[in-house]
Backbone as CSV, one residue per row, in Angstrom:
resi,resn,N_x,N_y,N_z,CA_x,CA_y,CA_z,C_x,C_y,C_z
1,UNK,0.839,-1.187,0.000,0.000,0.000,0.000,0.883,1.249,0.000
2,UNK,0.074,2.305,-0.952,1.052,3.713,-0.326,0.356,4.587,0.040
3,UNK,1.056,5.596,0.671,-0.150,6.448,1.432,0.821,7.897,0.821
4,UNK,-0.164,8.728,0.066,0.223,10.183,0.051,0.151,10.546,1.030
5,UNK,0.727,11.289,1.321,0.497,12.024,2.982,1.460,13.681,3.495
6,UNK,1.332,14.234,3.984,2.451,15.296,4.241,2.522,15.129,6.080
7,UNK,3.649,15.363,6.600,3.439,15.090,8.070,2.812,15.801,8.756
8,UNK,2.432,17.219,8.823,1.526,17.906,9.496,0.834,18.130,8.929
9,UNK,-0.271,17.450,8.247,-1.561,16.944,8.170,-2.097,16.058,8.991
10,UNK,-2.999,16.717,10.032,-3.712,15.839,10.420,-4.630,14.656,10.421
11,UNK,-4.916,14.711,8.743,-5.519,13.882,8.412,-4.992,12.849,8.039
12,UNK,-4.172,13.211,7.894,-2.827,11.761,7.033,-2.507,11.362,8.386
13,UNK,-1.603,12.117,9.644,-1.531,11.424,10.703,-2.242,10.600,11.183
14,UNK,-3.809,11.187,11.034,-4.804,9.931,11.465,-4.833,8.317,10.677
15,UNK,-4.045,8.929,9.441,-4.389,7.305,8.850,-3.141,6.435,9.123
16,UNK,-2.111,7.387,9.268,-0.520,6.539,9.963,-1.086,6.271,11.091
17,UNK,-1.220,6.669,12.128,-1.179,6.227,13.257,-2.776,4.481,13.220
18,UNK,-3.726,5.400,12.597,-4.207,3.781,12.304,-3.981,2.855,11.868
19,UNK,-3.215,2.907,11.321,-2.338,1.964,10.084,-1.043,1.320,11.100
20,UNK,-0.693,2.534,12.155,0.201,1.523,12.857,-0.511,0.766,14.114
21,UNK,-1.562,1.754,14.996,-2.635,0.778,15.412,-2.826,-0.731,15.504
22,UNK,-3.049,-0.771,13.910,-3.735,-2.265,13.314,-2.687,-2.796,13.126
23,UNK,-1.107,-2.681,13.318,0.060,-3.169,12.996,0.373,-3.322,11.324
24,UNK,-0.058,-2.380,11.009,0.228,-2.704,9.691,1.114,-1.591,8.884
25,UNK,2.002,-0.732,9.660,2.941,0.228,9.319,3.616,-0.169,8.768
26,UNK,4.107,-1.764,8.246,5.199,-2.046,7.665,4.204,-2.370,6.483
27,UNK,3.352,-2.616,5.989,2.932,-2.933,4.965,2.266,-1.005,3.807
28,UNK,2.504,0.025,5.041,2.294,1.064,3.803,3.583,2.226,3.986
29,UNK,3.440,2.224,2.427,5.006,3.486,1.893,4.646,4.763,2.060
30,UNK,5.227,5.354,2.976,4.897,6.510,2.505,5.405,7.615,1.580
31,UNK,4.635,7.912,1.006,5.150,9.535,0.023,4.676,10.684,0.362
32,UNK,5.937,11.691,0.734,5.543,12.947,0.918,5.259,13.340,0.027
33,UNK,3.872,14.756,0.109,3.481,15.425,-1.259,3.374,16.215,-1.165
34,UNK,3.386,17.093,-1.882,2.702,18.549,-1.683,2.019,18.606,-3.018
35,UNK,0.858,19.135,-2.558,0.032,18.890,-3.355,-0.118,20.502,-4.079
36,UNK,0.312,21.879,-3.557,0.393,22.994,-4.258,1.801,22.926,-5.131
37,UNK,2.771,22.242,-4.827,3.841,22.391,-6.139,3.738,21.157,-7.007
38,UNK,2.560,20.544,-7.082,2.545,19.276,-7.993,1.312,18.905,-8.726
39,UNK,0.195,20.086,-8.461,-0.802,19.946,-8.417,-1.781,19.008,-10.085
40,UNK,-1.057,19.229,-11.146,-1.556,18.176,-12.345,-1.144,17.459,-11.943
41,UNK,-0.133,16.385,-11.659,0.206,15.047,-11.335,-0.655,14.814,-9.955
42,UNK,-0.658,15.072,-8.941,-1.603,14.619,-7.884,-2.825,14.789,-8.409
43,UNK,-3.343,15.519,-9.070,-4.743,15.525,-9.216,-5.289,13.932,-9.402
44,UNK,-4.391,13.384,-10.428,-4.859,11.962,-11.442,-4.836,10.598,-9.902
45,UNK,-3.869,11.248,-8.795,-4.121,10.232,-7.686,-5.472,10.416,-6.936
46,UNK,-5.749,11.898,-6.986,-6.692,12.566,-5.729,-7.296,13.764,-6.739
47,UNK,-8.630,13.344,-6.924,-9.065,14.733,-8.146,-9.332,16.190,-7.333
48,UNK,-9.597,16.064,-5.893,-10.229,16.633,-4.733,-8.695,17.378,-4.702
49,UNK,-7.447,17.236,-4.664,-5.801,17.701,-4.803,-5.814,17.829,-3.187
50,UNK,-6.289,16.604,-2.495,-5.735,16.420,-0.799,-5.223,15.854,-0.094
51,UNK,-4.674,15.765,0.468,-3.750,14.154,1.514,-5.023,14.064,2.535
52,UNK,-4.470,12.958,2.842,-4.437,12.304,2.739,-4.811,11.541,1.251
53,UNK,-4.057,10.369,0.649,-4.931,9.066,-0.323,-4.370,8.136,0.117
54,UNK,-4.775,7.165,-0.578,-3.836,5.321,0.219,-4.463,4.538,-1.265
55,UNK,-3.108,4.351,-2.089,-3.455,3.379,-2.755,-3.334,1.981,-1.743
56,UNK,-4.221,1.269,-2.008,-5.123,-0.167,-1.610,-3.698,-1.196,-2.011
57,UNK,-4.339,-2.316,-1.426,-3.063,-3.654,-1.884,-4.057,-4.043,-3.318
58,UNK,-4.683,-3.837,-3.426,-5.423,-4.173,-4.785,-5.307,-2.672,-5.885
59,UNK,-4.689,-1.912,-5.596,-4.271,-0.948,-6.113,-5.648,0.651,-6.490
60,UNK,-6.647,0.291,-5.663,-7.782,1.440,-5.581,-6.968,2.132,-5.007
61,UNK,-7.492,3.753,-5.232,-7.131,4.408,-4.553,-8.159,5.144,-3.843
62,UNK,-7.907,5.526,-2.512,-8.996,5.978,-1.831,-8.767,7.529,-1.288
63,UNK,-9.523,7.848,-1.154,-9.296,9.290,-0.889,-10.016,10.567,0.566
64,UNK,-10.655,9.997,1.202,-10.986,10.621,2.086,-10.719,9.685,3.768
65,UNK,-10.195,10.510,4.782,-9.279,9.830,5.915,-10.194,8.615,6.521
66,UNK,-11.322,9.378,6.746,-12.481,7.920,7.329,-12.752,6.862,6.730
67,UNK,-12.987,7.203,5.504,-12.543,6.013,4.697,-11.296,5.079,4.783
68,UNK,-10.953,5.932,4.557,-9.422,5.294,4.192,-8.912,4.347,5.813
69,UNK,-9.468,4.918,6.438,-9.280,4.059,8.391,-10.281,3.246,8.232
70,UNK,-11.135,3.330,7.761,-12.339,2.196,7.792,-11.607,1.145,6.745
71,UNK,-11.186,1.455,5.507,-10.457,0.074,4.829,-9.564,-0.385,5.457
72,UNK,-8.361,0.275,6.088,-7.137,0.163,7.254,-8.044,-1.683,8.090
73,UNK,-9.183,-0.706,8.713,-9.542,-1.535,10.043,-10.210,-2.761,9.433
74,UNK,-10.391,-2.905,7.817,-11.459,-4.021,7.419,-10.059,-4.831,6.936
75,UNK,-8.710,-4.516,6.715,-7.947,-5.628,7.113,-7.354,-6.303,8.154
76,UNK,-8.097,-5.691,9.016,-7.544,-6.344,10.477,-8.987,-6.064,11.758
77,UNK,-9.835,-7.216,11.174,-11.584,-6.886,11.752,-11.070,-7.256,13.069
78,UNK,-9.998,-8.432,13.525,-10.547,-8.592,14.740,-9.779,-7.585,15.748
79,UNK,-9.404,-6.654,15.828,-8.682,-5.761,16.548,-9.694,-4.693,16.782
80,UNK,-10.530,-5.113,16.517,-12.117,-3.398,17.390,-11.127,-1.931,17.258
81,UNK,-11.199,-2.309,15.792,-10.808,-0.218,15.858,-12.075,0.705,15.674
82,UNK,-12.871,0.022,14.711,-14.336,0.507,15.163,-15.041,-0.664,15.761
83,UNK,-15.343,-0.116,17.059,-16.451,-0.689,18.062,-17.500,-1.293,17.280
84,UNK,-18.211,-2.376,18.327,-19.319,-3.136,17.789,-20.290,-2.489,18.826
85,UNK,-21.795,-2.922,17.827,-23.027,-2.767,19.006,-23.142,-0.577,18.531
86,UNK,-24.020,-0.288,19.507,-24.126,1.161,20.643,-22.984,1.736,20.149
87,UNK,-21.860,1.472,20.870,-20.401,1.854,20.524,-20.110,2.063,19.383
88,UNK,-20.429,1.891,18.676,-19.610,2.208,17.194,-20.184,3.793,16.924
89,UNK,-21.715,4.023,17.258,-21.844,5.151,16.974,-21.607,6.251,17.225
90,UNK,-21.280,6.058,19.118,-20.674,6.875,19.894,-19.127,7.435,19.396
91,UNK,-18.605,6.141,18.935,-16.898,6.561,18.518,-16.915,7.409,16.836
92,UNK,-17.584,6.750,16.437,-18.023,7.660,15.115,-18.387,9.091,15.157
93,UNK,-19.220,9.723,16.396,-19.816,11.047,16.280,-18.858,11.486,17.039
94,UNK,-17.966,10.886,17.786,-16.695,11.294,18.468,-15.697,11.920,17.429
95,UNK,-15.734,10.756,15.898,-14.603,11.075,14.889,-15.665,12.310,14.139
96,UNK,-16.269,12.278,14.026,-17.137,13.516,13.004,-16.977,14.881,13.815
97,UNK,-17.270,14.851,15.397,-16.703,16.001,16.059,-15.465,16.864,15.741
98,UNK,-14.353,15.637,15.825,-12.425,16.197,16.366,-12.571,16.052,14.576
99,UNK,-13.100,15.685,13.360,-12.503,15.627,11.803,-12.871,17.121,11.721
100,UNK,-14.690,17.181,12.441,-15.047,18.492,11.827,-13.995,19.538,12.604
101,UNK,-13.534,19.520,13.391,-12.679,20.457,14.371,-11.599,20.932,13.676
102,UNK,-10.553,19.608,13.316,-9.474,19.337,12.587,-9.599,20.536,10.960
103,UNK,-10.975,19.997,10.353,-11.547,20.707,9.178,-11.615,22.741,9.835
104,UNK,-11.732,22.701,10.513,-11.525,24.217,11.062,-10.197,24.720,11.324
105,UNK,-9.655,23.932,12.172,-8.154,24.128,12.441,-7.335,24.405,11.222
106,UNK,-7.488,23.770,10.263,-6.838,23.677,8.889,-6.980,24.881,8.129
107,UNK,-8.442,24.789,8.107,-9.231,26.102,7.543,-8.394,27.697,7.841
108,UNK,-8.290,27.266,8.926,-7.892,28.578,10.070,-6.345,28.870,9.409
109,UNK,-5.802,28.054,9.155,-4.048,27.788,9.175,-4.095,28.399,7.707
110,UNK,-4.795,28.103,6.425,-4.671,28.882,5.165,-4.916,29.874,5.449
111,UNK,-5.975,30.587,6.433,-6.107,31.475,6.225,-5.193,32.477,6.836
112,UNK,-4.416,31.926,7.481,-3.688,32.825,8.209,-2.372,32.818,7.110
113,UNK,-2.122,32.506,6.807,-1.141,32.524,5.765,-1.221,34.024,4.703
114,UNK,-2.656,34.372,3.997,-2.862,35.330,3.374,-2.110,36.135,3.838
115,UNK,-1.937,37.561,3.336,-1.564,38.880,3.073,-2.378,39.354,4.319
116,UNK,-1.961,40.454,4.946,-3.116,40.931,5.982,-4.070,41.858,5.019
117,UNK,-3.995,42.288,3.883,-5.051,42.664,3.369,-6.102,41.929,2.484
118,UNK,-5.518,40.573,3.004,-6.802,39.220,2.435,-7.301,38.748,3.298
119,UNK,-6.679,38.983,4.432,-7.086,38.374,5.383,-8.301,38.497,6.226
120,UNK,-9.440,37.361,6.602,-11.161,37.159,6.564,-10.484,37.199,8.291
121,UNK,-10.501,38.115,8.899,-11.254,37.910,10.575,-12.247,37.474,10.429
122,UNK,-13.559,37.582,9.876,-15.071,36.999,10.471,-14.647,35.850,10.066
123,UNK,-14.145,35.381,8.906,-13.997,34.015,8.404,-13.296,33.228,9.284
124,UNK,-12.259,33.621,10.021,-11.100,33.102,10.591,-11.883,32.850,12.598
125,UNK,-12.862,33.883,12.593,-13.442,33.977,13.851,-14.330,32.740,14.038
126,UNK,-15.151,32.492,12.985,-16.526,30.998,12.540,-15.382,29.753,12.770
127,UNK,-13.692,30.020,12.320,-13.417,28.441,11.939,-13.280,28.508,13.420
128,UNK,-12.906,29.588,14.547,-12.372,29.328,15.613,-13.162,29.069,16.411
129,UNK,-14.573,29.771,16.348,-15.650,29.085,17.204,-16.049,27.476,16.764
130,UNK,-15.517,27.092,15.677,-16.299,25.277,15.341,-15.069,24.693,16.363
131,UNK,-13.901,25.131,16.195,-13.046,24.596,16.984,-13.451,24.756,18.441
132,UNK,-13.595,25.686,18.911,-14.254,25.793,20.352,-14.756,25.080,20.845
133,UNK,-15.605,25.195,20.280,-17.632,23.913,20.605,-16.976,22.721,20.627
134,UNK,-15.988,22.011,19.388,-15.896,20.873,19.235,-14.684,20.448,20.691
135,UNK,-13.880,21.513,21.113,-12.988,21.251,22.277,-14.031,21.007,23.341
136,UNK,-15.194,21.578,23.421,-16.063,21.730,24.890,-16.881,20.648,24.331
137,UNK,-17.531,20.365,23.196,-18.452,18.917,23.061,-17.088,17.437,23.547
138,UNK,-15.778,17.313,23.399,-15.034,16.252,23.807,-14.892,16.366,24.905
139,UNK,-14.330,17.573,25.720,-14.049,17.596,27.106,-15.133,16.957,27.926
140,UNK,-16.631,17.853,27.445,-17.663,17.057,27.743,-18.008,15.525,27.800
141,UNK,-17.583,14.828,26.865,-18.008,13.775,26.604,-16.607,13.226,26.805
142,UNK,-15.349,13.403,27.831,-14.539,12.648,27.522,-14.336,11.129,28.471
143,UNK,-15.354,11.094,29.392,-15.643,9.708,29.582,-16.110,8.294,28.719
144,UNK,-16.693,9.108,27.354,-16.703,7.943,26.445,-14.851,7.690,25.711
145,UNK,-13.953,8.389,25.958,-12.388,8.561,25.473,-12.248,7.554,25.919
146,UNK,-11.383,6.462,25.649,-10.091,5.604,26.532,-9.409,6.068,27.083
147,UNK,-8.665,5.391,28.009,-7.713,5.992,27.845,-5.936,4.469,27.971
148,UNK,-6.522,3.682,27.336,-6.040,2.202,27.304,-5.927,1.552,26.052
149,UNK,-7.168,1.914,25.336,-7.382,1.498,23.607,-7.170,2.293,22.933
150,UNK,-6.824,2.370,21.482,-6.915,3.168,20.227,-8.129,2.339,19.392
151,UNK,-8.970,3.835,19.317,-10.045,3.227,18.359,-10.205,4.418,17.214
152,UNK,-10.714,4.356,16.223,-11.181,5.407,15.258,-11.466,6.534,16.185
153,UNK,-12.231,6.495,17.358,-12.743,8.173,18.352,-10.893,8.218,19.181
154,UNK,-10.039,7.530,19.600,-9.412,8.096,20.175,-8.515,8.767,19.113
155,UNK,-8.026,7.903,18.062,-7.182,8.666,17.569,-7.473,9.818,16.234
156,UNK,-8.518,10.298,16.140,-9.478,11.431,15.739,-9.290,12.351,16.940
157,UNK,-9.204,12.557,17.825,-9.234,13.064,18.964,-8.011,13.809,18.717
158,UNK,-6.763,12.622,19.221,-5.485,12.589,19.280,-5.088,13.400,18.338
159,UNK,-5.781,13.439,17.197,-4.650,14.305,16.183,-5.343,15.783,16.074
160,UNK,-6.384,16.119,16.564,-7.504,16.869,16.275,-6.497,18.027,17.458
161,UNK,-6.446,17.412,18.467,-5.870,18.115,19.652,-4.360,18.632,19.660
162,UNK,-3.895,17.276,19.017,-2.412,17.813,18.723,-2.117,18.814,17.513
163,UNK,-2.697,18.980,16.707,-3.186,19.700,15.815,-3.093,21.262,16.260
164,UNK,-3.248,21.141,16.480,-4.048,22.746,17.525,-2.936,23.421,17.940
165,UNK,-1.814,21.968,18.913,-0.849,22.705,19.878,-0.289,22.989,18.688
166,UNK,0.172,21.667,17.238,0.936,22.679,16.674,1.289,23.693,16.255
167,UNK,-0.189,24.165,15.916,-0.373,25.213,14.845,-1.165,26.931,15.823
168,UNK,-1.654,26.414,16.904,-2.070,27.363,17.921,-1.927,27.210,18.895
169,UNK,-0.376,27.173,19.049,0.196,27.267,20.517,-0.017,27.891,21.628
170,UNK,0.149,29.545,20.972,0.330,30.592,21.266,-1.081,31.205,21.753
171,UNK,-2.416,30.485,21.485,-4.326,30.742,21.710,-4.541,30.445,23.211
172,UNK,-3.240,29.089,24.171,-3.625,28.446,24.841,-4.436,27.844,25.057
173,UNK,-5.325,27.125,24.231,-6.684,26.289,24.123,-6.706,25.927,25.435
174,UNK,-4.981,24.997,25.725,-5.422,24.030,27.108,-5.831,24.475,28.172
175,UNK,-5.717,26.152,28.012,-6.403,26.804,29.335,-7.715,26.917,29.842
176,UNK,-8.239,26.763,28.291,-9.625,26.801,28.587,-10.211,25.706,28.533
177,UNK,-9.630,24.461,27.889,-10.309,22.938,28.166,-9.128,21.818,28.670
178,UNK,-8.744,22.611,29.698,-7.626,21.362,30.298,-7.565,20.215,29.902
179,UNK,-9.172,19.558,30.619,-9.359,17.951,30.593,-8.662,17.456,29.631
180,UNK,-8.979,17.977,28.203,-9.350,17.212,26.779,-7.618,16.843,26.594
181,UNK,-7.288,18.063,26.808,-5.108,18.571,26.510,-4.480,17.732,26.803
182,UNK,-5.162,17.547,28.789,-4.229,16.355,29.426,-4.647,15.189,28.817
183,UNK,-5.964,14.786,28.934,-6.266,13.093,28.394,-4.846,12.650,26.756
184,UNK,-4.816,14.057,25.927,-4.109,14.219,25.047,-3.094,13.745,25.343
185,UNK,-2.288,14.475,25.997,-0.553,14.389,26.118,0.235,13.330,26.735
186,UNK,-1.316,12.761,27.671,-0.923,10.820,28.144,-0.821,9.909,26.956
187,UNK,-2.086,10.339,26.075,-2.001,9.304,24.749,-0.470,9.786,24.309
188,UNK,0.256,10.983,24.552,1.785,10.712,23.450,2.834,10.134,24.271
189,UNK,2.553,9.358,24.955,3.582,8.719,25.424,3.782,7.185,25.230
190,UNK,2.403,7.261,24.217,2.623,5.638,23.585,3.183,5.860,22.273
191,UNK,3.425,4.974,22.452,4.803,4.395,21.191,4.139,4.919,19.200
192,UNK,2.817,4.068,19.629,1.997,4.168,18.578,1.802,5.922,17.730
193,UNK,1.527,6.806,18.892,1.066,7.989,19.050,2.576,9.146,18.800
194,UNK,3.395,8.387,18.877,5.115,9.463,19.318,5.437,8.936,17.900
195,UNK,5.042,8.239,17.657,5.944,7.896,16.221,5.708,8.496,14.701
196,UNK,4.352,9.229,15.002,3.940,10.008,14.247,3.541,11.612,14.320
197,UNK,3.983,11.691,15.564,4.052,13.366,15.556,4.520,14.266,15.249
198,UNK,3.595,15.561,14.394,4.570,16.146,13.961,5.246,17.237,14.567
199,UNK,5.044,17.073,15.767,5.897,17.697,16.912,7.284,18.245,16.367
């Protein structure tokens, strides 16, 4: 398998770290991309021009991160990366929370890049409130978290959060949602979780 990917993408982290999860890091290559200095040739991998993709051992290529963790976890069913029963849905609206979060965080990061006379405050203010809500909907709910397993909700979480420190250090999020930061910074002391940071 290969996986396009760039390292501080969160979304690609999410599919390394699942991919090593399920033990299967030795079976995908990775290629760094950048997808703004290459953009006709990546298109024909990814028409959407995004990292995360993962060409397949059957050679599909797939293109969006949940996906792409959901094929990850359908080669290795018996390891519960997505939960059975109740549970699965809980860890799912867990990953739709920290993706949609992640999807703001990102948002936020182009935009800060502009010129200050391109630059959208109201625009940049909306991505920071989705990020907000979505820090106070996990903190809230972080008794459904592990803090023992990696499943599709923890490590959606994991990168959603680390995400943040990278790129908005300087906001102090963790001041205002401790819980979520710390539950965070225990998950990087596993092996699984340190090996892909883009710390």
């Amino acid at each position: 398998m290969k996986l396009y990917f760039s390292k501080t993408s969160p979304f690609a982290r999410k599919v390394r770290m699942t991919a090593a999860a399920l033990g299967l890091q030795n079976e995908v290559e990775l290629l760094s991309t950048d997808v703004y200095g290459n953009t006709e040739a990546y298109k024909n991998v990814n028409p959407l021009i995004k990292i995360p993709a993962l060409q397949t051992r059957t050679g599909e290529i797939l293109t969006n991160s949940p996906f792409i963790c959901q094929y990850l976890a359908s080669l290795k069913p018996s390891e519960g990366f997505f939960p059975m029963a109740d549970q699965l849905w809980t860890a799912l609206n867990l990953q739709s929370i920290a993706d949609g979060g992640m999807e703001a965080a990102v948002l936020r990061r182009y935009e800060s890049q502009r010129s200050a006379d391109k630059f959208d405050q109201a625009f940049d203010l909306r991505q920071r409130d989705k990020i907000l809500n979505a820090l106070e909907f996990l903190q809230n709910h972080l008794s459904q978290l592990s803090t023992l397993k990696l499943t599709v909700a923890e490590v959606s979480v994991i990168c959603f959060v680390d995400y943040l420190h990278l790129r908005f250090a300087n906001e102090k999020l963790e001041n205002l949602y401790p819980r979520i930061f710390e539950w965070a910074l225990k998950w990087n002391q596993h092996s699984v979780v340190k090996e892909s940071s883009p710390l």
